[in-house]
Each structure stands twice: as C-alpha cells, then as structure tokens.
C-alpha positions in Angstrom: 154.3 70.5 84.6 152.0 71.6 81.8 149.3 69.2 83.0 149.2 71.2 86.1 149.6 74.6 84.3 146.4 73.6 82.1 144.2 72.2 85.1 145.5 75.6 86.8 144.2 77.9 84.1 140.9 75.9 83.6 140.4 76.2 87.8 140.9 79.7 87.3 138.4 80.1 83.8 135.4 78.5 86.0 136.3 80.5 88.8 136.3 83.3 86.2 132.7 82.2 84.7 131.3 81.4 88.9 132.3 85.0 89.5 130.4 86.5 86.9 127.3 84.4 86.9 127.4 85.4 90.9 127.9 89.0 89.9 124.9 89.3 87.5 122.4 87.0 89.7 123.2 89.8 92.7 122.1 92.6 90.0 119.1 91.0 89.6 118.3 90.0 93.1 119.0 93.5 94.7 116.6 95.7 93.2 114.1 92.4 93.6 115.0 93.1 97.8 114.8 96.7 97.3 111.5 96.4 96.0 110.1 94.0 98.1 111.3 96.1 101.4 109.9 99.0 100.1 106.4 97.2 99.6 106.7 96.0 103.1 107.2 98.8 104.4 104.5 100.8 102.6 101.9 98.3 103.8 103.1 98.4 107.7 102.5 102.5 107.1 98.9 101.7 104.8 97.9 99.9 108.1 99.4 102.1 110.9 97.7 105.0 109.3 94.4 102.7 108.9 94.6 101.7 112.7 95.1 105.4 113.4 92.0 106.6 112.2 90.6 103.9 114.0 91.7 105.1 117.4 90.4 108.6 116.2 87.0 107.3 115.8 86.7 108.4 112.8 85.3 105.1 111.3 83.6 106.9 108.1 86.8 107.5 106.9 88.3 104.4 107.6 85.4 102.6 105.9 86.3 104.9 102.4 89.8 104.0 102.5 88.6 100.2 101.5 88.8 99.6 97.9 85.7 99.4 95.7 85.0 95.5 96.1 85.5 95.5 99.7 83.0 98.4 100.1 80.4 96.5 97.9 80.6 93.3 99.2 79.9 95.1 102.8 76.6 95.7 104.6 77.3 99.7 104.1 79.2 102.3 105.2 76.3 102.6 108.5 76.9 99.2 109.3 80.5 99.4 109.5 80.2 102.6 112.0 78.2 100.4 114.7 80.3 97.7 114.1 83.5 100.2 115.4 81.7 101.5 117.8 80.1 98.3 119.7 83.5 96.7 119.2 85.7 98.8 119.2 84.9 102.0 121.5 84.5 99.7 124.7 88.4 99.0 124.5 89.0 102.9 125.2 92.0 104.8 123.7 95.1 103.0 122.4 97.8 103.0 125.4 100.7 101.1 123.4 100.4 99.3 119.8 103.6 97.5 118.3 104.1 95.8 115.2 103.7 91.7 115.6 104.1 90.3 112.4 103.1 90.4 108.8 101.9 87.2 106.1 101.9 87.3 102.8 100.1 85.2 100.6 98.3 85.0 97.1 94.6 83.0 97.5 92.2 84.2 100.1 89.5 82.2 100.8 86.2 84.0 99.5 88.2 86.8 97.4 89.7 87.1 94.2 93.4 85.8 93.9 95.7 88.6 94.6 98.3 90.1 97.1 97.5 89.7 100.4 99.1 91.0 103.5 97.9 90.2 107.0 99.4 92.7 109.5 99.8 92.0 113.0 100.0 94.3 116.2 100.2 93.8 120.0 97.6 96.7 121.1 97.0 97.3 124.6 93.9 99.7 125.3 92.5 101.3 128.5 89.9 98.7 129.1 92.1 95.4 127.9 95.4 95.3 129.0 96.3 92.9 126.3 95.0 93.2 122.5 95.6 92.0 119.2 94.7 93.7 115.9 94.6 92.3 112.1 94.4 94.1 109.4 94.0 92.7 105.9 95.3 94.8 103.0 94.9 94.0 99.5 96.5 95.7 96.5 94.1 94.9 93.7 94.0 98.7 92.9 97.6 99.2 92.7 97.9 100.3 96.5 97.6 98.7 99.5 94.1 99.5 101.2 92.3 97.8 104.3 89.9 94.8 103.7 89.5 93.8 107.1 90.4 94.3 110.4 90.0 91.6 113.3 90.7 92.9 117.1 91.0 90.6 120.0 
C-alpha cells in the first residue's frame, strides 16, 4: 500500500512539474504568435497599399516608398515610371486582386541578409483575365517597404 501511495504522489509531482513547464512555454510562445501575426499582417497591408498606388498610376510614388538601397541600386526614379507604364498600363484597371500566398525567408540572392517577404496575389485586369503579382518587401529600415514587384 505505501509503494503505491509513493509511486501515486511522484505521478502526481511530475504531473505537477509537466504542468508548469507547459504553462510557462505557452507565456512565451503567445506573445511570439501575437507578434508574428501582427507582422504578417502589416506586410499584406505594406503591399496592398503598394499595389494600390500601382493601379492608380501613380508610379512616382510608388518608386519613393522603396527604401534607400533599393532606390540606389535602381536605374532611377524615370526608369521605373516607363517600366510601369510599358508593363503595366497595357493590363488596364484592376478588375479583382486576392491574396495568394506569402514566403518568408532570410538570404536573398544579390541583397544583404535580412527579412524577406514575398507576397502573392491572383490579379485579374481588363486586358488579362488571369494575373499574378509579387511583391518583395524588406524590413531593413525597420518597416516593411517594396523592393520589387514581378506581374505575370
């Protein structure tokens, strides 16, 4: 009887300890979750709002909302514009754009190291039926801000 009553209470004391280990790992991990979905989410908006001023046409702006090294590393703000505008106008305005899919991910191949998020919509246009944008963000200034953009 007091063999059980022993192996009873130690069951119960690593129960005890599994409980509390479980308890403090979920502190931890929750805010972790929180933050992550919050960071997800402010880069879906970052490139929704990106995209937007896209459809606008208002390229200039889009082209200043890329961080410094983007910018530099780029033919020039003029460039950019007839870039939008031989590739972009010919679609015609945005009929329907839905959110696809997102990848994160650390090394990018020609940048710095850094995080990395490549957003993915299903865009259909006037003139093409079925489209698909990319646009890469970056957070190297503390924000996510555009670094490319790929439509198809």
């Amino acid at each position: 009887m007091q063999r059980k009553s022993s192996r009873i209470r130690r069951d119960m004391k690593t129960s005890i300890i599994f409980a509390i280990v479980a308890v403090v790992l979920a502190c931890f991990a929750i805010p972790q979750r929180a933050q992550a979905i919050s960071d997800d989410q402010s880069a879906r908006d970052e490139a929704v709002q990106w995209v937007s001023l896209m459809d606008a046409g208002q390229y200039r702006q889009a082209y200043e909302e890329q961080p410094p090294r983007v910018k530099a590393a780029s033919a020039g703000r003029d460039y950019f514009v007839r870039w939008m505008q031989t590739r972009r106008v010919p679609l015609g305005r945005v009929r329907a754009r839905s959110f696809y899919n997102r990848r994160y991910y650390h090394n990018a191949i020609g940048s710095p190291d850094g995080n990395y998020v490549q957003i993915y919509f299903k865009t259909s246009f006037e003139r093409k039926a079925a489209g698909w944008e990319r646009v890469i963000l970056t957070k190297e200034t503390g924000r996510w801000q555009p670094a490319k953009y790929n439509i198809w």
